[in-house]
N, C-alpha and C positions, 0 to 999 in steps of 0.2 A: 393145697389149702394151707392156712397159717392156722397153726394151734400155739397155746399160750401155754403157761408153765404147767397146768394143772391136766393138761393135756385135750382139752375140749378146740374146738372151732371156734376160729374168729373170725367174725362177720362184719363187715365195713359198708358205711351206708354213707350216702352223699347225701351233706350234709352243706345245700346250699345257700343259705341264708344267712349261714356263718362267713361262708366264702364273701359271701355281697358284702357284710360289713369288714373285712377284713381288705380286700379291694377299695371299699372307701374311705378306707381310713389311711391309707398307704397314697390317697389320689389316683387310684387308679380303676380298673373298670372288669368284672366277670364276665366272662362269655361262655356258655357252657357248648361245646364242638360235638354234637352228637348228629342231626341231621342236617341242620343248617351248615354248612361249611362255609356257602359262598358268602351270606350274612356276616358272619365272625369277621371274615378276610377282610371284605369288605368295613365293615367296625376297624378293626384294628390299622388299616391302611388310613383312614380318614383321620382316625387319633392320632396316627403318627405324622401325617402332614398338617395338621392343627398348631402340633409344637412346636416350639418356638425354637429359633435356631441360636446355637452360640457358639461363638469363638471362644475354643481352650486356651487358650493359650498364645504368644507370640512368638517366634522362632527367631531370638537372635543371635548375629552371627558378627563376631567381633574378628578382624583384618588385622593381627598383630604386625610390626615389620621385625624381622628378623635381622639383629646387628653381629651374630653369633661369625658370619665370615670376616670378619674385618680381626677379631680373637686370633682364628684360625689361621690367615695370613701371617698375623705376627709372631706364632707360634712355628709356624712351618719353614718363616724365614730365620727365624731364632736356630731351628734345627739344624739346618744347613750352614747356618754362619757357625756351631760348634765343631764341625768338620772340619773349619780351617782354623781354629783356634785349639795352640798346644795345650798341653795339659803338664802341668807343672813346670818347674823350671829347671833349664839345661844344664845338668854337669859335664864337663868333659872330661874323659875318659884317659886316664895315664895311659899312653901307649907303651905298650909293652916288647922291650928288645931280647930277643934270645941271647942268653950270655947274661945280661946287666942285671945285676939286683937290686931291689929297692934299699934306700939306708935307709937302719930304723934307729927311728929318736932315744937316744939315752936316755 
């Protein structure tokens, strides 16, 4: 049992009248589930095919083209054509005679 601050019992009482305005004022409808079940079900299936049906929503769906590989080819052929392009420019290299030495500038 529920007891309140002061330590006594608390007692809960249906309190259905409340309920009915509180159902009609939201549009909507009481049914109270004690013996009748098939009534209720009944009730409450027939209010739900009463209402009205809608469409949420549209679902659409946008087809972009992708021009991203045409980038990619240019890129990949750029890469490969650095391969065969030197990289600075060539000095050539005194060759060197055993015995000879280089003269150096006064």
């Amino acid at each position: 049992m529920k007891k309140d601050n002061q330590g006594s019992t608390v007692i809960s009482k249906l309190n259905e009248e409340e309920l009915k305005k509180i159902a009609s004022a939201g549009k909507g409808m009481y049914l109270q589930l004690l013996n009748n079940t098939d009534e209720v079900v009944e009730a409450l299936s027939d209010r739900i095919d009463k209402m009205e049906q809608k469409e949420f929503g549209e679902n659409v769906f946008t087809d972009y083209n992708s021009y991203f590989q045409y980038f990619l080819g240019i890129c990949l052929v750029l890469i490969v054509l650095e391969f065969f392009i030197p990289e600075g420019t060539f000095r050539k290299k005194a060759k060197v005679v055993p015995g000879v030495q280089k003269a150096e500038a006064a």
